[in-house]
SETIGU-607721 format. One record per residue: residue in three letters; x, y, z of N, C-alpha, C, O in turn. Coordinates in steps of 0.02 Angstrom, whole numbers, padded with zeros to 5 digits, always signed. Atoms other than C-alpha are relative to their C-alpha. Layout:
alaXYZXYZXYZXYZ...
This chain:
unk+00046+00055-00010+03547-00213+01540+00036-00057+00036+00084-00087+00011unk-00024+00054-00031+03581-00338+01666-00012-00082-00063-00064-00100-00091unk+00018+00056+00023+03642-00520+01574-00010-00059+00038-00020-00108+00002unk+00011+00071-00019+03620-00661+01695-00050+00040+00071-00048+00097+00096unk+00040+00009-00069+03491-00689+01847+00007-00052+00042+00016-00110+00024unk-00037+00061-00039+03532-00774+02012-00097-00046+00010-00150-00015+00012unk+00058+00072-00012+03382-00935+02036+00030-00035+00072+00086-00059+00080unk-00018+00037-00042+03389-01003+02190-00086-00033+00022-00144-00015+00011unk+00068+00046-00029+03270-01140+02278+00020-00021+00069+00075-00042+00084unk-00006+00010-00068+03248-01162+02454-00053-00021+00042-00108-00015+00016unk+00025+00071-00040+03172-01279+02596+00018+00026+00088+00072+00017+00116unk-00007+00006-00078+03147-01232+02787+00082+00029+00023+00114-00003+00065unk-00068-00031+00007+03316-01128+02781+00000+00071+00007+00045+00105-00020unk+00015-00084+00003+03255-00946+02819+00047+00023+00055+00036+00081+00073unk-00058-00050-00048+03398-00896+02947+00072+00008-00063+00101+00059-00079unk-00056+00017+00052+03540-00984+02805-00008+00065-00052+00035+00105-00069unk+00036-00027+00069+03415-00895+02661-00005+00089+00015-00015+00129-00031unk+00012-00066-00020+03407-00717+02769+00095+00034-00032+00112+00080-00069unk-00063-00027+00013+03607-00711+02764+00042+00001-00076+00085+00040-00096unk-00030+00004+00090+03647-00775+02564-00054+00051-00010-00022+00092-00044unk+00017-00064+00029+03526-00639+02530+00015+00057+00016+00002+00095-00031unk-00026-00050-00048+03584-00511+02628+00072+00029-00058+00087+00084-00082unk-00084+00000+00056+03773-00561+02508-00037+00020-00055-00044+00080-00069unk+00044-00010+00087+03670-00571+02338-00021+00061-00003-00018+00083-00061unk+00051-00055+00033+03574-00412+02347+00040+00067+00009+00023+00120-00018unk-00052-00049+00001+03747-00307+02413+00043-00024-00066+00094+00010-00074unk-00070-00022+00042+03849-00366+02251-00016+00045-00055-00073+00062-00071unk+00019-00059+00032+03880-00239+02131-00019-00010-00072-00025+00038-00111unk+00027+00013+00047+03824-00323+01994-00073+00017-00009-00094+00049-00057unk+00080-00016-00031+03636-00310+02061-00046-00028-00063-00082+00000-00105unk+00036+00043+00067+03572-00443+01946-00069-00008+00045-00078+00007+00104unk+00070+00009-00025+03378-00495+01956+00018-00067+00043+00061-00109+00030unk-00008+00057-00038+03360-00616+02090-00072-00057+00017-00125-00027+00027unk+00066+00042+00006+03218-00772+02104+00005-00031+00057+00061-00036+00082unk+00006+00039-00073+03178-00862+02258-00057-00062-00011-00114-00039-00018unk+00064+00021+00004+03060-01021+02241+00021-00028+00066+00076-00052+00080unk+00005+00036-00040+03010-01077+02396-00023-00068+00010-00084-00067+00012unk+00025+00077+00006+02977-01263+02406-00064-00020+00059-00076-00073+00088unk+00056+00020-00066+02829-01243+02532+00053+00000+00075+00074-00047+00110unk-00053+00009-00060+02940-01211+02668-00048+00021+00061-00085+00069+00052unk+00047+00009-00062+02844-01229+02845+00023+00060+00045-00010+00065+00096unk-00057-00014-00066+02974-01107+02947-00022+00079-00014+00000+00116+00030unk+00018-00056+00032+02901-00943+02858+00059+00030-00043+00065+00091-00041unk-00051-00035+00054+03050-00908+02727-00029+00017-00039+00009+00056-00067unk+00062-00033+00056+02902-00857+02599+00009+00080+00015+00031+00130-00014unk+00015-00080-00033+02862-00716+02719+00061+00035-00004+00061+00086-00038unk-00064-00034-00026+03035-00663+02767+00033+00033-00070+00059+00088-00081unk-00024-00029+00068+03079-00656+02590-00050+00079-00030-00026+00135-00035unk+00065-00036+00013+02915-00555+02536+00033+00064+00045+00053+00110+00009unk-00011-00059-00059+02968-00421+02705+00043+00024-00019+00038+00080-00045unk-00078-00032+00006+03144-00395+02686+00036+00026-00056+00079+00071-00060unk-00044-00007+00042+03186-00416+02526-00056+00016-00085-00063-00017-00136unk+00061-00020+00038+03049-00338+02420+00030+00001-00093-00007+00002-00142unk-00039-00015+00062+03168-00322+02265-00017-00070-00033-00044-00079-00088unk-00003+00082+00024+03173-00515+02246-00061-00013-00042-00113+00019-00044unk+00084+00027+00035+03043-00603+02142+00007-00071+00030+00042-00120+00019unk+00027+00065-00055+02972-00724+02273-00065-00048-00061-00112-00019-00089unk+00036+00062+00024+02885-00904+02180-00014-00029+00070+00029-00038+00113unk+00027+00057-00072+02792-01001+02326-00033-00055-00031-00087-00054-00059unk+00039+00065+00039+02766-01182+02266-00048-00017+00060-00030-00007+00118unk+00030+00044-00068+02623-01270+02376+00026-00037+00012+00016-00044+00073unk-00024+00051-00017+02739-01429+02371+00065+00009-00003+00081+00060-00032unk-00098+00024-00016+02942-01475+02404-00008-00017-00110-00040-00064-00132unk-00004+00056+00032+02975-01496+02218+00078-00004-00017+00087-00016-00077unk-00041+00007+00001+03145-01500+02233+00055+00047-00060+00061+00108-00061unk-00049-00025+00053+03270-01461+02092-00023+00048-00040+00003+00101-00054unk+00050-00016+00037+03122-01429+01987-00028+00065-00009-00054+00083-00062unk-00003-00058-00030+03103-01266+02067+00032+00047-00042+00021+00106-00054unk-00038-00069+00032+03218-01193+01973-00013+00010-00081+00004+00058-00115unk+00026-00002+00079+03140-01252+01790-00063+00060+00023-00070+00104-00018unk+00049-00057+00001+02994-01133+01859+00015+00072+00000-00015+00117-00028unk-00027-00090+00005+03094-00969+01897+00060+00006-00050+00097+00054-00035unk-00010-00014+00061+03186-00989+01723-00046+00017-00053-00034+00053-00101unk+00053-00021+00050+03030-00984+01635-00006+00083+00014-00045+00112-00023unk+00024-00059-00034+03025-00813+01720+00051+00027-00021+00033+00083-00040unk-00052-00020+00015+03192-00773+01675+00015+00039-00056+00026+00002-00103unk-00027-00053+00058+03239-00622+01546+00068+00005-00026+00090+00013-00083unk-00085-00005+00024+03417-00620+01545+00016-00045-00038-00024-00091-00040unk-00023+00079+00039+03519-00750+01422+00022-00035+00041+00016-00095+00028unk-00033+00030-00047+03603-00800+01567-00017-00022+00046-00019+00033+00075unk+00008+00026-00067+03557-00891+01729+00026-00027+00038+00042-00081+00015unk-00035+00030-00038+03645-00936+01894-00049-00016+00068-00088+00016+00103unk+00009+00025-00053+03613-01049+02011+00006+00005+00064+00045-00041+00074unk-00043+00006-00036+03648-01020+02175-00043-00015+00048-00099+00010+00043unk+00021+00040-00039+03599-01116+02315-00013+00045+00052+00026+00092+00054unk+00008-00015-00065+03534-01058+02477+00050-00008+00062+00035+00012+00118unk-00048-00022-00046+03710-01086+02565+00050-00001-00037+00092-00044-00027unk-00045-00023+00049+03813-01019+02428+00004+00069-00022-00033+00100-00060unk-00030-00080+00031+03902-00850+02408+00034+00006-00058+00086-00021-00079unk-00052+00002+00077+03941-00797+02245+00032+00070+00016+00008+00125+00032unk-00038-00085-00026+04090-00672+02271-00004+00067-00052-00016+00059-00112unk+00013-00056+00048+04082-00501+02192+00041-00013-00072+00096-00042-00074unk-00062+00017+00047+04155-00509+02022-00025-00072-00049-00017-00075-00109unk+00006+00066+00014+04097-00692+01996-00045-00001-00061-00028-00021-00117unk+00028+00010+00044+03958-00676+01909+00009+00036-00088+00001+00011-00143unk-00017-00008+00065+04005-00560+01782+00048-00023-00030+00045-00005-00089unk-00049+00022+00047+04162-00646+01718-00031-00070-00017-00004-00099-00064unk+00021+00027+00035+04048-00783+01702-00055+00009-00053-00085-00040-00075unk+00049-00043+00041+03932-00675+01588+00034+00010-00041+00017-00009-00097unk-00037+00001+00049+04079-00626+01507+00037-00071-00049+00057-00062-00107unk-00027+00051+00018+04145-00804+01470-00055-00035-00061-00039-00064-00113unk+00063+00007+00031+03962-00834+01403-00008+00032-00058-00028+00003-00108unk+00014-00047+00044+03957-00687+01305+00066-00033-00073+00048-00041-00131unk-00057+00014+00057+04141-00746+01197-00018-00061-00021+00020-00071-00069unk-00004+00071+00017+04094-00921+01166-00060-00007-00009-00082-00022+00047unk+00052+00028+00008+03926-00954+01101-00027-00084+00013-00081-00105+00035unk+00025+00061-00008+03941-01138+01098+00021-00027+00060+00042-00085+00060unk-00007+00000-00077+03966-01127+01294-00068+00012+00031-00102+00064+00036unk+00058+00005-00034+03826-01199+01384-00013+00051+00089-00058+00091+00105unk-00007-00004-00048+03881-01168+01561+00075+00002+00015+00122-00031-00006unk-00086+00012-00041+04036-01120+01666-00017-00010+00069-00058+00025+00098unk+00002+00018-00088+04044-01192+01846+00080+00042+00021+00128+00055-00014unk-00031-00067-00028+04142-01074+01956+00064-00055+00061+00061-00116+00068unk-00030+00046-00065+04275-01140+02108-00017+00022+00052-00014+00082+00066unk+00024+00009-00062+04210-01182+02270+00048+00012+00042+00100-00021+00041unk-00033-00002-00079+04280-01121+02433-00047-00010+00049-00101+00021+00051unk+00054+00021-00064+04197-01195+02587+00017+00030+00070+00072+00017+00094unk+00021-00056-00060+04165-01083+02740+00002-00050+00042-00034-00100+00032unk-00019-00070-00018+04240-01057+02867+00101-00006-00014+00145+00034-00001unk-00065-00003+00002+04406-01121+02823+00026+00020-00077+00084+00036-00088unk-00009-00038+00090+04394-01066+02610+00053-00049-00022+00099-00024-00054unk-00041+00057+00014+04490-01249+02585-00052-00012-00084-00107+00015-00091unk+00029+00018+00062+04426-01302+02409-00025-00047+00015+00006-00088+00048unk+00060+00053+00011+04265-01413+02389+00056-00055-00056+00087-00044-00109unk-00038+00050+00039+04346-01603+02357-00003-00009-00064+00036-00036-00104unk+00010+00027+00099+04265-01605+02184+00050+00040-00040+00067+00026-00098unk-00052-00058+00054+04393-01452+02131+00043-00054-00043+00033-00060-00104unk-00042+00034+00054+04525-01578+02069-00021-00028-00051+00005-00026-00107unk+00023+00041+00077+04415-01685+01961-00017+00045-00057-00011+00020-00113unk+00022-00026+00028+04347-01520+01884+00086+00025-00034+00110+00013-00090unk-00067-00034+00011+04524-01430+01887+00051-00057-00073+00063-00036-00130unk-00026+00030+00051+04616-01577+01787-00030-00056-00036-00005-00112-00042unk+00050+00051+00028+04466-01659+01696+00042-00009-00076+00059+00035-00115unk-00023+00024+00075+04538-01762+01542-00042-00001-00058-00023-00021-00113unk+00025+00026+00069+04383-01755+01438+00041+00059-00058+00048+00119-00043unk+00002-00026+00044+04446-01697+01270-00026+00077-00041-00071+00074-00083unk+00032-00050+00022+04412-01520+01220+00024+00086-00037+00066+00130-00026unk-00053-00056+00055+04426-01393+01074+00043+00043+00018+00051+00043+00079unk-00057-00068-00015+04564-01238+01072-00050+00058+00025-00019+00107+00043unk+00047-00061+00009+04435-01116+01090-00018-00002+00068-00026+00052+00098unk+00063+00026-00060+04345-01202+01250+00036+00044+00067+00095+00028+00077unk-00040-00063-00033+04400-01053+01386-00004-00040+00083-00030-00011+00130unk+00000+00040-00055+04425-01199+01532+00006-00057-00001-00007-00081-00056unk+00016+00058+00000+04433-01362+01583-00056-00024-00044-00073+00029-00070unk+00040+00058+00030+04300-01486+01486-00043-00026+00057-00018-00064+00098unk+00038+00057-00045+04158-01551+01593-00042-00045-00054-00058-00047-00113unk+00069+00040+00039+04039-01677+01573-00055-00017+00068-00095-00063+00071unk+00032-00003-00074+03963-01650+01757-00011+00041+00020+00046+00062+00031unk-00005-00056-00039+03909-01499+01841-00024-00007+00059-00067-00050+00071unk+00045-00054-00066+03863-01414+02011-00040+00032-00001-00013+00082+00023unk+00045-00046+00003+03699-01315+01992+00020+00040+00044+00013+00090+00009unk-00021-00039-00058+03762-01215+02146+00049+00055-00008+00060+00106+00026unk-00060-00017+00000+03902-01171+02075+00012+00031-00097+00062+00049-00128unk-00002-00009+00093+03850-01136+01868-00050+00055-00030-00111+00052-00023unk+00046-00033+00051+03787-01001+01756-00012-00035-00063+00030-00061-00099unk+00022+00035+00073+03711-01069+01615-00024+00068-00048-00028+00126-00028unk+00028-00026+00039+03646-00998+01459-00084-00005-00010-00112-00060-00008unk+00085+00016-00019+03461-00991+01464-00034-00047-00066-00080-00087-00062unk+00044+00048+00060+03422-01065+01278+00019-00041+00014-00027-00080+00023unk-00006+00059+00009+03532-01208+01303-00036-00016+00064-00092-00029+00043unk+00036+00033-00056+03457-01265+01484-00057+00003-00024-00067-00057-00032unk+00062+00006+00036+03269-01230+01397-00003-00048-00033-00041-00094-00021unk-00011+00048+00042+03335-01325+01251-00009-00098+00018-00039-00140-00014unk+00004+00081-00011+03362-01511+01344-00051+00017+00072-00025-00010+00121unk+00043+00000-00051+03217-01464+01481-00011-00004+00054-00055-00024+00092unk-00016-00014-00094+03290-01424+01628+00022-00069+00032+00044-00124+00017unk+00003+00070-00069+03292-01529+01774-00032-00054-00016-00064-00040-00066unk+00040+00039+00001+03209-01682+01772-00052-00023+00050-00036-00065+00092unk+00072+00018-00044+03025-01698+01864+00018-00054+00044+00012-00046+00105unk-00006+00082-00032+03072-01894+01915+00059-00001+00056+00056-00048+00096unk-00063+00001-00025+03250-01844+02003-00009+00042+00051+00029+00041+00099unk+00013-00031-00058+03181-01731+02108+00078+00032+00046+00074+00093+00050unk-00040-00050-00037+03345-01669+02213+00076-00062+00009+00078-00110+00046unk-00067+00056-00045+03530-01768+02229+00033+00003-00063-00011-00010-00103unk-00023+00021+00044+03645-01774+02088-00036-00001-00071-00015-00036-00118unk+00010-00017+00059+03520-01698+01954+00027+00028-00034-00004+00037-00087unk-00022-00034+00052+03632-01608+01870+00034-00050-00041+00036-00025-00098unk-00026+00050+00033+03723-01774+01794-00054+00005-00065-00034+00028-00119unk+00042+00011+00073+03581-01796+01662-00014+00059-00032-00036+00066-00089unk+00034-00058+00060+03549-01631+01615+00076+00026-00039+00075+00057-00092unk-00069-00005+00012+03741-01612+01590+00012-00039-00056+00033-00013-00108unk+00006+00071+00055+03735-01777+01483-00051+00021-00074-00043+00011-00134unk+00055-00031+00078+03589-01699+01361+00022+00030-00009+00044+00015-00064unk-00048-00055+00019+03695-01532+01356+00044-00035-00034+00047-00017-00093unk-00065+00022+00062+03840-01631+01275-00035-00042-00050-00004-00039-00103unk+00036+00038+00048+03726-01742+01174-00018+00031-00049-00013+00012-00107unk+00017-00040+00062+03666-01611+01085+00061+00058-00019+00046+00112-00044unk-00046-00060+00026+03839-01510+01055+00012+00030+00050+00073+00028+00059unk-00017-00033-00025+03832-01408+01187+00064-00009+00052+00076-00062+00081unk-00069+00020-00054+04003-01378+01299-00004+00021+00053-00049+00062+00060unk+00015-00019-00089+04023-01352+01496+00075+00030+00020+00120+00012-00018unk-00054-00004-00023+04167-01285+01579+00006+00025+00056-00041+00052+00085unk-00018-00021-00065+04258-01246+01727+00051+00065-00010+00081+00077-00063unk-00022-00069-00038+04335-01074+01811+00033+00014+00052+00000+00024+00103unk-00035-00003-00073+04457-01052+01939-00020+00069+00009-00049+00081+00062unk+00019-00047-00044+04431-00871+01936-00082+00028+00007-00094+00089+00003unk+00081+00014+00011+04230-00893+01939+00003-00024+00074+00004-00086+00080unk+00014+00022-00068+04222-00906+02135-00060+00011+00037-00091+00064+00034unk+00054+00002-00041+04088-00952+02255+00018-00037+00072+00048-00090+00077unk-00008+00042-00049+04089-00992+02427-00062-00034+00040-00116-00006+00050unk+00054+00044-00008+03994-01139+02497-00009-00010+00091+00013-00060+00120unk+00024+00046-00083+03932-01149+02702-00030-00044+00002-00087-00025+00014unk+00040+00054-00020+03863-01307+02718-00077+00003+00042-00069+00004+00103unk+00045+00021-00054+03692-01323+02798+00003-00052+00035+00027-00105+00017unk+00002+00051-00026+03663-01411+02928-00074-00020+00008-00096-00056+00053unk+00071+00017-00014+03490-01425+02910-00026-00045-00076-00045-00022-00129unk+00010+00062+00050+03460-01589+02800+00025-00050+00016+00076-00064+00048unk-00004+00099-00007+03435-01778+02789+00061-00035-00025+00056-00042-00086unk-00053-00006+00039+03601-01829+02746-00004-00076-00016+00029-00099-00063unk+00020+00055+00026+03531-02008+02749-00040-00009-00071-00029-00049-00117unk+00055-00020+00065+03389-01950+02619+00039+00011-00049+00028-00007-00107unk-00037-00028+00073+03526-01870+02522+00024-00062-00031-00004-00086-00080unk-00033+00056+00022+03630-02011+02493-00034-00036-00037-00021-00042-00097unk+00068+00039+00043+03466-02124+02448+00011+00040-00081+00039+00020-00132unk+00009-00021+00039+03428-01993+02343+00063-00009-00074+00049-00035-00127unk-00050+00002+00024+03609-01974+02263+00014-00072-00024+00038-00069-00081unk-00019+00043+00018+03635-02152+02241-00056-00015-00064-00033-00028-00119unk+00032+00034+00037+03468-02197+02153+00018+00052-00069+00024+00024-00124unk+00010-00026+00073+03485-02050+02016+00071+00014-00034+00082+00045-00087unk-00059+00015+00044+03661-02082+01982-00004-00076-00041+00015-00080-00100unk+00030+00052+00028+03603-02264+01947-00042+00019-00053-00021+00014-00111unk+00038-00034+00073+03453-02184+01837+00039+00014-00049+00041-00017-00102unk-00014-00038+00059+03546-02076+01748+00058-00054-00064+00064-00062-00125unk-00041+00062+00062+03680-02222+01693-00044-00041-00032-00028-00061-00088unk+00051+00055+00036+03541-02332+01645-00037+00045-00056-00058+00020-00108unk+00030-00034+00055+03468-02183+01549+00057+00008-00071+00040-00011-00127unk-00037-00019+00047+03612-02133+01441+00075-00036+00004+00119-00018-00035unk-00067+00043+00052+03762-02253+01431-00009-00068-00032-00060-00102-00037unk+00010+00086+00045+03787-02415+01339+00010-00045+00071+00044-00023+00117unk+00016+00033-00049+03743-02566+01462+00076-00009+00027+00096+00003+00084unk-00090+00031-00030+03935-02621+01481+00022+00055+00062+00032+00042+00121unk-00011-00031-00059+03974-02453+01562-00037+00010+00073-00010+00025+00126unk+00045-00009-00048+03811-02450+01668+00018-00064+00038-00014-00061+00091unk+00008+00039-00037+03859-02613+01743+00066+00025+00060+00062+00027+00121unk-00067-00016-00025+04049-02555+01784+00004+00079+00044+00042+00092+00091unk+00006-00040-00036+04000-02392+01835-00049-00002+00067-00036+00027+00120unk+00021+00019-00067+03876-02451+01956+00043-00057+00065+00042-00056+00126unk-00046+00041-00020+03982-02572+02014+00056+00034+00048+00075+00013+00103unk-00059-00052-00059+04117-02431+02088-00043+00049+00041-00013+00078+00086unk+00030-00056-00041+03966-02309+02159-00030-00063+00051-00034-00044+00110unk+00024+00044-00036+03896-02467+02237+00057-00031+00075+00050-00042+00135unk-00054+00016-00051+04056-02516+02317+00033+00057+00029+00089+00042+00047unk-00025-00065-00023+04099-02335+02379-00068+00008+00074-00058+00045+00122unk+00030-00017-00016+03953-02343+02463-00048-00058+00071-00061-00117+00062unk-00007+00028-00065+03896-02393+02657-00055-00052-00023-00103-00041-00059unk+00039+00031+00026+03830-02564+02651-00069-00006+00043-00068-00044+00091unk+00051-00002-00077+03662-02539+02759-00068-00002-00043-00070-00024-00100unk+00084+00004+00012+03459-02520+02737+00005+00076-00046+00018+00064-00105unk-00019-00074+00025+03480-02329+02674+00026-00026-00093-00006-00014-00144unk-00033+00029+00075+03596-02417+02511-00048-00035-00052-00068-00017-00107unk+00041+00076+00019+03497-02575+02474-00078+00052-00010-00107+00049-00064unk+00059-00038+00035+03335-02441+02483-00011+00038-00076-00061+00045-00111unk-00025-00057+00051+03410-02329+02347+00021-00045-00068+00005-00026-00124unk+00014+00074+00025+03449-02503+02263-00059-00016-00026-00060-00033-00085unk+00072+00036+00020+03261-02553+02251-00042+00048-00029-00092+00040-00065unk+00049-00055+00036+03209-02376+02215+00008+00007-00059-00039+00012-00099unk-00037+00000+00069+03318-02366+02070-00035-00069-00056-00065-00061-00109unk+00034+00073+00023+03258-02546+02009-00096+00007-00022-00118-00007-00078unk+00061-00015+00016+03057-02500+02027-00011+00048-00047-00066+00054-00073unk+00030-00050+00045+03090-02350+01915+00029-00038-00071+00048+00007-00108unk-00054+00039+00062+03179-02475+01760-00067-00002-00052-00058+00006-00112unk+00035-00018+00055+03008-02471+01681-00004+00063-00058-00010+00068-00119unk+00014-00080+00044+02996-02285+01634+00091+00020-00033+00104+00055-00082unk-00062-00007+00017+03196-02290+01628+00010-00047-00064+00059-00028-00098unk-00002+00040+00047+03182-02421+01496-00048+00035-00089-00038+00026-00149unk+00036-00047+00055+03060-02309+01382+00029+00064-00026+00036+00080-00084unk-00062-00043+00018+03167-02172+01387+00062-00005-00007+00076+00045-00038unk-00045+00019+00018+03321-02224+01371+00041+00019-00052+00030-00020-00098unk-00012-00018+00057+03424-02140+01245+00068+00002+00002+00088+00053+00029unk-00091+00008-00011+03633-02190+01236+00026+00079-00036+00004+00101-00089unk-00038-00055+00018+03747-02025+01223+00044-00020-00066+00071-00071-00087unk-00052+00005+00071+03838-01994+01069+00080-00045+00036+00102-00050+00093unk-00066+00040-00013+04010-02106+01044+00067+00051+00044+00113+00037+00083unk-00057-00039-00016+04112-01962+01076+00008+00030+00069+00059+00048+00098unk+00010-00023-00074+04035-01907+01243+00013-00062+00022+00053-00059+00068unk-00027+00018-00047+04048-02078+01291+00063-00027+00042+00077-00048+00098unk-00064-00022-00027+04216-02063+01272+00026+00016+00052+00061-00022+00086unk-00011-00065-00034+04239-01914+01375-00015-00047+00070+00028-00051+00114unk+00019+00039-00063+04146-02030+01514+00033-00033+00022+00044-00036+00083unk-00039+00070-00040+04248-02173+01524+00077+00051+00015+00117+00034+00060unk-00049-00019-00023+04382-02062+01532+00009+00056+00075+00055+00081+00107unk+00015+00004-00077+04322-02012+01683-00016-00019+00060-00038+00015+00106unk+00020+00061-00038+04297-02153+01779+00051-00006+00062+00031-00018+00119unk-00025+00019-00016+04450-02166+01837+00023+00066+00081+00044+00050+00137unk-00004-00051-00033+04465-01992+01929-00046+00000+00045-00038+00011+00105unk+00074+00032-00029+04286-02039+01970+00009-00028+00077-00011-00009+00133unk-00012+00062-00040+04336-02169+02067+00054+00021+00053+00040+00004+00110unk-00053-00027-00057+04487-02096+02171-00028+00084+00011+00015+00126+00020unk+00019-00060+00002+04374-01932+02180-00020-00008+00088-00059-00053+00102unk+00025+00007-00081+04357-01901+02412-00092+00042-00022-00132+00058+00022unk+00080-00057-00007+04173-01793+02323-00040-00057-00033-00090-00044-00067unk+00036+00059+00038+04118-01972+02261+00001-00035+00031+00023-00089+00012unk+00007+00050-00062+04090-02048+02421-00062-00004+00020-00081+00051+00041unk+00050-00019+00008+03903-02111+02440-00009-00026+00087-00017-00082+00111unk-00026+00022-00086+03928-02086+02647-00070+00061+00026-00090+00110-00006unk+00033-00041-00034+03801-02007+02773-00078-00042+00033-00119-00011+00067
């Protein structure tokens, strides 16, 4: 019985989306594979549907971003689920030692894997913060300690991601995985990292890298205003603010963040003392991190 299924979500990307499937459906694992299309205009629906008949094709009518992938978990059988992005190779091998890592450790939410970026296989800048992350964590824990993940780059366990409700509807696409990472440790659950859990990442070049940023800035703002105590939310905005280009694009992502403080103020729920520990003790890595630059 196959234990994990790959989830991917994709957007006007059907040449990128022809070749990561092409990798996915030769490894020899031959896990179930999900495709939601986000309404994509370019025909990746079809192409998927033609070629790759094995797949289980979702066609949303709308972009809903992240969200995408809370719909083809509901669909999901295995205990396990991986993410993998539309320009992300997961190498042979990968997924099952993160199935296996899953399988020994029950109170292991997720393992994020290490990034090599195509075409030179140099490690994605975030490796170091993951590689020598200081948060605190038991004898047992079979990796580094997160308190952040990569969806791109993570198998999860399927109860715990069910458990704190996926993605979040409001965050739509940029740096959602911060909050759902944050409810995973809130409630117990642990994250970890994998050097030999590899994936390699080609970049698209087909995206708003202005949009992203927006995006990225306002729901790293959210998510501190959702779950830390005010002191850190001022200090941690304070270093993503100043990392970040001072222009119309910033100051937008600024006001967007600000108009949502009503609904962010109703929900609102501060992380346990001990996670926010783990946080501040990442601030500092944070902060001299080159994958924490809010540029584009």
């Amino acid at each position: 019985m196959h234990r994990a299924s790959f989830v991917m979500i994709t957007h006007n990307r059907r040449e990128q989306l022809r070749e990561t499937l092409t990798q996915l459906t030769a490894l020899p694992e031959q896990p179930p594979i999900f495709v939601v299309d986000n309404a994509s205009e370019d025909g990746t629906a079809d192409l998927v549907a033609r070629e790759f008949p094995a797949v289980r094709l979702l066609r949303s009518s709308r972009n809903l971003g992240a969200v995408g992938r809370n719909l083809a978990v509901q669909e999901v059988t295995t205990p396990y689920v991986a993410f993998c992005d539309d320009d992300t190779r997961w190498q042979p091998g990968a997924l099952t030692r993160a199935s296996d890592v899953l399988d020994a450790n029950p109170e292991l939410a997720s393992v994020t894997g290490r990034c090599l970026v195509e075409p030179e296989l140099r490690e994605d800048p975030i490796t170091p913060e993951m590689r020598y992350s200081p948060v605190p964590a038991p004898d047992w824990l079979p990796g580094p300690a997160l308190l952040g993940i990569m969806a791109g780059l993570s198998t999860f366990r399927v109860s715990a991601f069910r458990e704190v409700g996926g993605f979040s509807p409001r965050f739509w696409l940029g740096g959602e995985e911060e909050l759902l990472a944050l409810d995973l440790a809130a409630r117990g659950w642990w994250m970890c990292w994998r050097e030999d859990v590899v994936i390699h990442h080609a970049p698209s070049r087909v995206r708003d890298a202005r949009r992203r940023r927006a995006l990225g800035i306002r729901n790293t703002l959210w998510t501190l205003m959702l779950r830390r105590p005010w002191p850190s939310v001022l200090r941690r905005a304070a270093a993503v603010l100043a990392s970040a280009p001072r222009d119309r694009t910033t100051l937008a992502a600024v006001a967007e963040s600000l108009r949502g403080l009503p609904w962010v103020l109703r929900e609102r729920s501060v992380v346990p003392a001990e996670v926010e520990r783990g946080l501040r003790l990442l601030e500092e890595p944070q902060r001299n991190s080159a994958a924490r630059r809010y540029v584009g």
